[in-house]
ZAMARGU-4260 file (C-alpha; in steps of 0.2 Angstrom, whole numbers, plus 5000, padded with zeros to 4 digits):
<rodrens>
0) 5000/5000/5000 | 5005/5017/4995 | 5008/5030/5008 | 4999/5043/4997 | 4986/5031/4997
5) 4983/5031/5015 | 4979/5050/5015 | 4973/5055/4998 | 4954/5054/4994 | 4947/5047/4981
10) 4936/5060/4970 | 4922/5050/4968 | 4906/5055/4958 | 4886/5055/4963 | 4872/5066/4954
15) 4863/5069/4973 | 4845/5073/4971 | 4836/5089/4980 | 4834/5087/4996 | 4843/5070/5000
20) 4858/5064/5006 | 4870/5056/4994 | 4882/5043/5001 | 4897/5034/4996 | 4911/5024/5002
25) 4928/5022/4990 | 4939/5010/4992 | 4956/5015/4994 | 4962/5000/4980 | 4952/4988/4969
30) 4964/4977/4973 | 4967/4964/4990 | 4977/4973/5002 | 4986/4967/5014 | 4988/4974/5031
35) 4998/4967/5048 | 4989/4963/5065 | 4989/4977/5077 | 4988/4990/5064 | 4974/5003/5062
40) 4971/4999/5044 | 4960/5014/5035 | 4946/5004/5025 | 4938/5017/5013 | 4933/5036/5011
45) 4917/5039/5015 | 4906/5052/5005 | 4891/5061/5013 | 4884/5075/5000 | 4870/5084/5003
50) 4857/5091/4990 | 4848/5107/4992 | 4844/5108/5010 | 4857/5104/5024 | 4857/5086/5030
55) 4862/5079/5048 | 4866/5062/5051 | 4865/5055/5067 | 4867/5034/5068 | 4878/5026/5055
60) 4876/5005/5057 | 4892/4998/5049 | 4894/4978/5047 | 4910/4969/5045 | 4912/4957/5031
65) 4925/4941/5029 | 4932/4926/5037 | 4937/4934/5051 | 4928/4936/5069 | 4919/4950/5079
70) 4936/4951/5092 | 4950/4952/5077 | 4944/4970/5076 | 4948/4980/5091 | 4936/4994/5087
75) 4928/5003/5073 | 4931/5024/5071 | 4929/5036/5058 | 4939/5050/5057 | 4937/5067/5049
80) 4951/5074/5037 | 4962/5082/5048 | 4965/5067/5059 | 4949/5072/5071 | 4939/5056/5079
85) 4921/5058/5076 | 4916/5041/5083 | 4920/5024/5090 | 4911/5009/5092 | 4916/4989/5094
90) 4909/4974/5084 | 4896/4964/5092 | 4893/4947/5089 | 4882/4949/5072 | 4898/4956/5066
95) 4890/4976/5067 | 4894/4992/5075 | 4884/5006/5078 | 4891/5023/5076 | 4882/5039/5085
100) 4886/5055/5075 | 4882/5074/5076 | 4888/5077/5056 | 4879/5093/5046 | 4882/5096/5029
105) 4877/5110/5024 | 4865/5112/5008 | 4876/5108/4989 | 4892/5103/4999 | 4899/5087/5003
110) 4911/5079/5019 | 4922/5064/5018 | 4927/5053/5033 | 4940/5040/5034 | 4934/5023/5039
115) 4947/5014/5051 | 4948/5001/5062 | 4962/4991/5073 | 4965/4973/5071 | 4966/4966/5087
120) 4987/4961/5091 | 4987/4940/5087 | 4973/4940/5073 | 4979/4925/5063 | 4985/4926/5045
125) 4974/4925/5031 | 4960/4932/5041 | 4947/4943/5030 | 4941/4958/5035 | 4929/4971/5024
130) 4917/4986/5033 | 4905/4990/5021 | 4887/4997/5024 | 4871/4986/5019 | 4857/4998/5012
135) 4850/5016/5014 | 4841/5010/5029 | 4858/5009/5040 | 4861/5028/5040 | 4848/5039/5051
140) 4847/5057/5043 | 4837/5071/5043 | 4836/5068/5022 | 4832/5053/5013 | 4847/5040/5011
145) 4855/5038/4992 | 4867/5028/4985 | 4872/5011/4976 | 4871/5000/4991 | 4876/4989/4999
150) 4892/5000/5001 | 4908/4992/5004 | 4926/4996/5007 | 4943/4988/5005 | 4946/4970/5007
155) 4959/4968/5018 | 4969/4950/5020 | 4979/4950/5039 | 4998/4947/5040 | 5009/4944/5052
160) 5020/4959/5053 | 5028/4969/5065 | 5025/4987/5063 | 5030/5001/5074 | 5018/5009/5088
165) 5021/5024/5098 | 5021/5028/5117 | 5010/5040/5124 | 5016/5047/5142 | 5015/5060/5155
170) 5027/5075/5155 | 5030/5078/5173 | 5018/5086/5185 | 5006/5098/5179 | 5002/5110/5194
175) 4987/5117/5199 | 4990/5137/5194 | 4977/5142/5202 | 4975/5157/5187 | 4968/5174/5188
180) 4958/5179/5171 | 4969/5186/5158 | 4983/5174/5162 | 4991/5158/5151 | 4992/5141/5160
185) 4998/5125/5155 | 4983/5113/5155 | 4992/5097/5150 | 5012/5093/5146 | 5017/5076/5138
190) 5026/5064/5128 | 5025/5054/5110 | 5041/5040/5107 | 5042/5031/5093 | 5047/5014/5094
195) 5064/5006/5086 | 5055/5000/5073 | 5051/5013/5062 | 5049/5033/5063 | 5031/5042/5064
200) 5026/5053/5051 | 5010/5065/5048 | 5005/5066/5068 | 4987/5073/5072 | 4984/5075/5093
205) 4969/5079/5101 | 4963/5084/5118 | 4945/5085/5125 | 4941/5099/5136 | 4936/5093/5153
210) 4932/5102/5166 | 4918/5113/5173 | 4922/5128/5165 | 4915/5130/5144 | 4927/5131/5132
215) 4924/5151/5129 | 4934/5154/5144 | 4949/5148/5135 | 4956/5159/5121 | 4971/5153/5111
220) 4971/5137/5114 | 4988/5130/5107 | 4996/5114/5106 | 5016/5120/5109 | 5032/5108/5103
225) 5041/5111/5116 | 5057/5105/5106 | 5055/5118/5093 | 5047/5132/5102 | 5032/5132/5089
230) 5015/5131/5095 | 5002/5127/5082 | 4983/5133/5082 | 4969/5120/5080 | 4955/5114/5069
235) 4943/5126/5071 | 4926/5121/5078 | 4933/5115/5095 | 4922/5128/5106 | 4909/5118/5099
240) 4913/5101/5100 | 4924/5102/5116 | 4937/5093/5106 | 4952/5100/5101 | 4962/5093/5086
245) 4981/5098/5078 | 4987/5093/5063 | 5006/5093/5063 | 5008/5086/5043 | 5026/5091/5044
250) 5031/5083/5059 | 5040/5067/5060 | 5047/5056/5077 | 5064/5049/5071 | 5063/5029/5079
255) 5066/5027/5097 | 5066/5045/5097 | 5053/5057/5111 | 5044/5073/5108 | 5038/5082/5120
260) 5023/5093/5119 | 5011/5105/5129 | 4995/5110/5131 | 4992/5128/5133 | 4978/5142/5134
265) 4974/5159/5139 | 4962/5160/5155 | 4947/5173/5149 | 4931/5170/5160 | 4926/5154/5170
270) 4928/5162/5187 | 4929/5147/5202 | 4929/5135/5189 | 4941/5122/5182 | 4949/5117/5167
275) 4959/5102/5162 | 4962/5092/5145 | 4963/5075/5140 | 4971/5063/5128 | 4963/5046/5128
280) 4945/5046/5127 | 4940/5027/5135 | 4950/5017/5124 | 4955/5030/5110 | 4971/5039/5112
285) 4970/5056/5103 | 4988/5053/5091 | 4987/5049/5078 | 5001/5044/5064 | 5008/5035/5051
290) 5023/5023/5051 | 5036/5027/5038 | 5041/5010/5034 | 5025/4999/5033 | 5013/5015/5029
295) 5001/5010/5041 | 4992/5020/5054 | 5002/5015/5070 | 4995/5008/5084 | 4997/5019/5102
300) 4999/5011/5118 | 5000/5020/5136 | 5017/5023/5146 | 5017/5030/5163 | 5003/5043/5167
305) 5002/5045/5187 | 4988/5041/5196 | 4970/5037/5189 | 4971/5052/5179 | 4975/5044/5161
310) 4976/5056/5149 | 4974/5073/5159 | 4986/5085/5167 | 4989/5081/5185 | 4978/5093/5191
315) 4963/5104/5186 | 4966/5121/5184 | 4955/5130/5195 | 4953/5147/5190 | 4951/5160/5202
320) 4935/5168/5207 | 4936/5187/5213 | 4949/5188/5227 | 4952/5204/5236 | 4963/5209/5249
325) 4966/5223/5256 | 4975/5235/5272 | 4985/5251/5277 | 5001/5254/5273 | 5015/5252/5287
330) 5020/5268/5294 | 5027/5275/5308 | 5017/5290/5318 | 5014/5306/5309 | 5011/5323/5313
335) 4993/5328/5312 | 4991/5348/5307 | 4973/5356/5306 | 4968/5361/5289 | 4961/5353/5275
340) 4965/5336/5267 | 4975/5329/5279 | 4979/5312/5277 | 4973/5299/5290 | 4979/5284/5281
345) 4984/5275/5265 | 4975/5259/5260 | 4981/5248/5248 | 4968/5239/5239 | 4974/5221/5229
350) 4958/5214/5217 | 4962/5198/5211 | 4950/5185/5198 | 4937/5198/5191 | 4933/5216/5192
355) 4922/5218/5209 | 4912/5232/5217 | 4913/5238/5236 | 4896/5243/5241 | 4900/5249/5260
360) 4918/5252/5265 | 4917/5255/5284 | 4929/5265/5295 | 4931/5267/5310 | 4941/5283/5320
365) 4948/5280/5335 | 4950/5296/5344 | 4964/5302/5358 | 4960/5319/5368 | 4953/5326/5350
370) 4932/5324/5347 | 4921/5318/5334 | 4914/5335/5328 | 4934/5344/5323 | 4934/5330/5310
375) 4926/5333/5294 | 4924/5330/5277 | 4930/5313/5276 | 4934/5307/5257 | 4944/5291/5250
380) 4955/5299/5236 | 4964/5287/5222 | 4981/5294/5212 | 4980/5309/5205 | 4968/5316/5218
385) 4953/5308/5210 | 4940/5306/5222 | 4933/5291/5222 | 4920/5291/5238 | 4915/5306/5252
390) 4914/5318/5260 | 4907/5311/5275 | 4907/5318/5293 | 4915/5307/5309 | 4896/5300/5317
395) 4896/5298/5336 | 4905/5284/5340 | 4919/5287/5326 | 4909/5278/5312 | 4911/5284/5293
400) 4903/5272/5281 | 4902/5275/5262 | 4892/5267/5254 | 4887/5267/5235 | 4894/5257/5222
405) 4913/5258/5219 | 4922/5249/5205 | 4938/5240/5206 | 4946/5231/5190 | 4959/5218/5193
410) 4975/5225/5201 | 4982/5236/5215 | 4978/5252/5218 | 4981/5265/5232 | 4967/5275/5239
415) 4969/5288/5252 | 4957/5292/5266 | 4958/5313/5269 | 4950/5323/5281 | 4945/5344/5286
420) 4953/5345/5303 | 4948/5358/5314 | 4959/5372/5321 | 4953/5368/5337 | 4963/5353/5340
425) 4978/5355/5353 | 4995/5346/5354 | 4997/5329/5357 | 4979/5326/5353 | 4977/5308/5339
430) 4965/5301/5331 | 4970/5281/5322 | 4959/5275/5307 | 4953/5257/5307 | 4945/5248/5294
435) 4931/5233/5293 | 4928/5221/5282 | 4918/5229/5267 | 4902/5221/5257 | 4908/5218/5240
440) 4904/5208/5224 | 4911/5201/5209 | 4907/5211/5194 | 4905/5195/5183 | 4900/5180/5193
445) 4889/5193/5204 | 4894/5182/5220 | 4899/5189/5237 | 4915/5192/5241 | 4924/5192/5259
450) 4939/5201/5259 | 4956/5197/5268 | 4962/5210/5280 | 4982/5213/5281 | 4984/5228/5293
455) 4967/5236/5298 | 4974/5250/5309 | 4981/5263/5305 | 4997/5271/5314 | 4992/5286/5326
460) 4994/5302/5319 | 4997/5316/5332 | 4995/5334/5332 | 5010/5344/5334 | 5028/5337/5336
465) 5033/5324/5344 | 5048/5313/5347 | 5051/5297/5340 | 5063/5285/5350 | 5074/5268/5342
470) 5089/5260/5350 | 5106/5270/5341 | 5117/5258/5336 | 5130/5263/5347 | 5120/5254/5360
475) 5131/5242/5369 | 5127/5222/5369 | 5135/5207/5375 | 5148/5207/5390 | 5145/5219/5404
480) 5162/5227/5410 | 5160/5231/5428 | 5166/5249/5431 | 5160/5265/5441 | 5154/5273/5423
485) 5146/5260/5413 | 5136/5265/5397 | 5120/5255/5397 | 5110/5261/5382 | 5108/5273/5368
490) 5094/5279/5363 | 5088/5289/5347 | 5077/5307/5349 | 5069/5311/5332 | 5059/5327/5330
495) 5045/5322/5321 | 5035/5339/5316 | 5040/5357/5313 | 5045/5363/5330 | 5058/5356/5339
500) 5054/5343/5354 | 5061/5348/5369 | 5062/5341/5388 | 5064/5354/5403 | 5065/5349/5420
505) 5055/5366/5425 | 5042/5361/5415 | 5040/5345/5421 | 5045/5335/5405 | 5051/5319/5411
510) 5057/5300/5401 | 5054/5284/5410 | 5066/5271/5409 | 5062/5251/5414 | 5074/5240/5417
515) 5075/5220/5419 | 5086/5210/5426 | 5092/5194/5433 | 5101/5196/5448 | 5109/5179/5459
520) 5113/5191/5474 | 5105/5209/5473 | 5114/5219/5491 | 5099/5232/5490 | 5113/5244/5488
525) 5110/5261/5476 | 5119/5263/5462 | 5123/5282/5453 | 5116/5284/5435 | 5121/5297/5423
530) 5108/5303/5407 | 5121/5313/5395 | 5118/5320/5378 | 5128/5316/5362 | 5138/5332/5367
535) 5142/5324/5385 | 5132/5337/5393 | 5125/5330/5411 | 5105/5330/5410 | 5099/5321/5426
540) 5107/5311/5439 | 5096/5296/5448 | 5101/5286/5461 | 5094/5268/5464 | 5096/5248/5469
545) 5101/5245/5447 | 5100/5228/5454 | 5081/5227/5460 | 5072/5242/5455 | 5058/5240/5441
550) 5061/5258/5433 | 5068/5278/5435 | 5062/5293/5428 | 5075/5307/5420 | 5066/5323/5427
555) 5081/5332/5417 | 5084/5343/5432 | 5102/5347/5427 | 5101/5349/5407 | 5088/5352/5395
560) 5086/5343/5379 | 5080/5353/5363 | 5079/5343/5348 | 5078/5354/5332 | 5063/5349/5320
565) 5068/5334/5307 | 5084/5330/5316 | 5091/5318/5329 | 5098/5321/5346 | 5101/5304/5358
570) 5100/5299/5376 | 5117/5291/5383 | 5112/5281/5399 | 5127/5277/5412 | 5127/5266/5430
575) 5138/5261/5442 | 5139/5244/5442 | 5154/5239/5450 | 5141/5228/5463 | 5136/5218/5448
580) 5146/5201/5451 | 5154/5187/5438 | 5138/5174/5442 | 5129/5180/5425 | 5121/5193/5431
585) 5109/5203/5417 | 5102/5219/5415 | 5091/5229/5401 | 5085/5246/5400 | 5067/5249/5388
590) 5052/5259/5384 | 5035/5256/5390 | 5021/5258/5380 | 5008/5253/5394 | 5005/5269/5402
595) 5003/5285/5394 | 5010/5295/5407 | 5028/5285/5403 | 5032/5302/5392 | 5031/5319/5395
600) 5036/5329/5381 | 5036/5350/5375 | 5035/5358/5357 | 5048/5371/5358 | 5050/5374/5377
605) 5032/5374/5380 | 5017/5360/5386 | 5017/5342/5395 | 5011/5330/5383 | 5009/5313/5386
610) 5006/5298/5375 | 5018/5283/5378 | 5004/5274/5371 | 5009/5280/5354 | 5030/5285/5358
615) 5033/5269/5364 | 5021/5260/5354 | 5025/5241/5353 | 5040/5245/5366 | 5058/5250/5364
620) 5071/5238/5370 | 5089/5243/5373 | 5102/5225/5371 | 5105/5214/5385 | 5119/5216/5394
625) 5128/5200/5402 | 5139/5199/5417 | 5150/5182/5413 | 5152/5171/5426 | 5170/5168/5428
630) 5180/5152/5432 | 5195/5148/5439 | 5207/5134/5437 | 5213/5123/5452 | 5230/5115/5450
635) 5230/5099/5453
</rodrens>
């Protein structure tokens, strides 16, 4: 048998009436021909022409002719012209099939169809096999049946051969993307290996869309070589048919050589749904090809494919319904100035799967010495000062809700919530913004959507300077050298605002210090420590046990400390600690948060404001500093 043969169509001829179906089926060769068992052997070209009205046909009844018997054919398919299987069906024991079809063709036109079949590996020689239809009453159509029946195809005598086959296996993992809309996943990789007996020519591979998502939320659906690079587009019709088919006629898979391919789509709707692909549908693998040696369709076998998943990728691909997330902005405490649109926070907002719509977004105020009434006109404003909700006034209890519809598209974006604060506001007043979870809903799927909540409070902003303290780096750590004048911490002093911060013992400005430690022996006995600017200048002087006491307070009764707006002065802390002993004593100075009253601050040599709540937010902890227990050697 000619390869050309195996793939070119006969021409045929038929004067098809009005409104009928015409139907033929050509034999590939007037002759005997001979084919090996195990191969897919096609047995004829079959002809459906319609006349002047579309026809569909929806049952074809095919009966197997010669000597041979119902279990030498494996099965029975017919295959459309780019290598697409229509529809399988097995002999039964009155040597027929049954075929169920979905074919239209359309008014003056025709179709052709291969007619193949596998004989079964281990048919003995000299069996008979011819697939032919009886009469007009085997074909259900919407159109009256013509032609010169019975119909019958080639007449094919089995010998025992050995043809080549090729290998069908899975390509590694395919993960679970979990895809947003708009992006490309890989819904199934795998591999196609020739056998050493001959190479594979004229490849056609098909994959059947699985999954719970329809095929229009898959957009250019490729098959990709992943040798070569090339990816190549398939038959159209798949969207319909949920079957995808490539025709790859200038491929060829040398012998005993592998190719490696790729299923791959872009995700454009199916929100919360899943995706997959598969290439063996019960007992038909989606290859097909042709064996360069023998000409004969080659039979496919399965390699190894994890799991009970034969066919598919690993995992669905299950696409992402809308997904939002959202949160402030880290920062530390600000300044607060009356005025108009001062910021109270920045929320980052972080829309993931579809396009969604917040309906309520509630915020919350959490108010520090300042009331409900100097805060006004509320507004959420996106780049480029674009108001996007507001104004709203603070209610009674620091709620501010905005409702309405507000539109998100997937991605990030920034909103800022501004306010009018009131000129009646005083120093070291601060307000804190907190947000709750809003009601929202996806703009395609129209389902509701709970948002995740990174950081739902904001950083208190103050009004007026303040100071800012951190650890310098200068702080000591580590081993504790016993001496009369020992430096226990350093800490940083930023002037956050635009007047200085300053602490003045007359003004009763005052810093207080904790300290922990763990002592083997305390004696009870005071120790003298020293407070000292950067410059060395003395500021206070305390005296207490170092070794039992909980806390001190700097009163700055002998030095004031000014810190400039924007700049950085620091606190140099120094004890006596030539009580501590070598028994692994420890000791470490820190900043309290718990009580506001732990700070007492001025802007620009004037007020007592106190909010250790916000200073020393989340505390500030000097190192540890170790006394080393010491041993001595006894000779011996």
């Amino acid at each position: 048998m000619a390869l050309g043969a195996s793939l070119t169509f006969a021409a045929g001829t038929s004067n098809t009436a009005e409104g009928s179906l015409g139907v033929e089926l050509i034999a590939k060769s007037g002759e005997t021909r001979y084919a090996p068992d195990e191969a897919i052997v096609d047995f004829g070209t079959l002809i459906l022409r319609a006349g002047n009205r579309d026809a569909t046909v929806s049952k074809l009844h095919l009966r197997k002719y010669g000597l041979s018997t119902p279990e030498d054919l494996s099965w029975i398919r017919l295959v459309d012209q780019t290598g697409a299987i229509q529809a399988v069906g097995e002999v039964n024991a009155d040597h027929r099939t049954i075929l169920s079809l979905n074919i239209t063709v359309p008014a003056g036109t025709e179709k052709r169809y291969h007619l193949e079949a596998m004989i079964e590996d281990g048919t003995g020689s000299s069996q008979t096999i011819q697939l032919g239809i009886e009469d007009a009453g085997r074909i259900t159509s919407t159109e009256e049946v013509t032609g010169e029946f019975p119909l019958k195809g080639d007449f094919v005598v089995v010998v025992r051969i050995p043809i080549g086959s090729l290998l069908l296996s899975e390509d590694g993992i395919t993960l679970d993307q979990i895809p947003e809309v708009g992006e490309r996943v890989i819904l199934n990789q795998f591999t196609v290996t020739a056998s050493s007996v001959e190479s594979a020519a004229h490849l056609s591979i098909g994959a059947i869309i699985i999954g719970s998502a329809p095929t229009a939320a898959l957009e250019n659906l490729m098959l990709k070589d992943v040798l070569t690079g090339y990816s190549y587009q398939p038959v159209p019709g798949w969207k319909e048919t949920r079957t995808a088919w490539w025709a790859l006629s200038d491929m060829r898979i040398e012998r005993d050589m592998t190719r490696r391919f790729r299923i791959e789509a872009d995700i454009v709707g199916g929100y919360g749904l899943t995706l997959n692909t598969d290439i063996i549908d019960g007992t038909q693998h989606l290859v097909r090809a042709v064996g360069e040696t023998y000409e004969f369709l080659l039979p496919i076998h399965s390699g190894d494919w994890g799991g009970s998943n034969n066919g598919q990728g690993a995992n669905y691909q299950t696409i992402q319904t809308g997904a939002v997330f959202y949160g402030f902005q880290k920062s530390q405490s600000e300044v607060l100035s009356p005025g108009t649109d001062q910021e109270l926070g920045v929320l980052n907002i972080r829309v993931w799967g579809e396009g969604v719509a917040f309906s309520d977004i509630p915020f919350k105020l959490r108010l520090m010495g300042m009331q409900c009434s100097e805060i006004k006109s509320i507004r959420l404003i996106a780049e480029k000062n674009e108001l996007v909700a507001g104004p709203k006034d603070c209610s009674k209890g620091g709620e501010v809700s905005f409702a309405g519809s507000i539109l998100f598209p997937r991605g990030e974006r920034t909103l800022s919530v501004v306010a009018n604060i009131a000129d009646t506001v005083s120093p070291g007043d601060a307000v804190q913004l907190e947000v709750g979870p809003a009601v929202i809903n996806g703009l395609e799927t129209r389902q509701a959507i709970s948002p995740s909540i990174d950081i739902p409070v904001t950083r208190q902003k103050l009004v007026g300077s303040f100071p800012r303290f951190s650890v310098n780096s200068a702080s000591p750590s580590g081993d504790l050298i016993a001496s009369s004048s020992t430096l226990l911490a350093v800490f940083n002093v930023e002037a956050v605002g635009k007047d200085p911060v300053t602490f003045l013992g007359d003004s009763g400005n005052s810093i207080r210090v904790m300290v922990s430690q763990l002592v083997q022996d305390a004696d009870g006995e005071e120790n003298l420590l020293v407070i000292k600017d950067k410059r060395g200048n003395i500021l206070d002087s305390v005296r207490i046990p170092l070794e039992s006491t909980s806390s001190f307070l700097i009163q700055f009764v002998q030095g004031t400390l000014v810190v400039p707006a924007g700049t950085t002065e620091q606190l140099y802390i120094y004890a006596n600690t030539t009580e501590f002993e070598d028994d692994g004593d420890v000791i470490q100075l820190w900043l309290d948060d718990d009580n506001p009253e732990n700070i007492n601050w001025g802007i620009d040599g004037s007020g007592n404001y106190s909010r250790a709540d916000i200073i020393f937010r989340g505390d500030v902890f000097a190192n540890a500093l170790f006394k080393q227990e010491q041993h001595q050697l006894t000779p011996v």
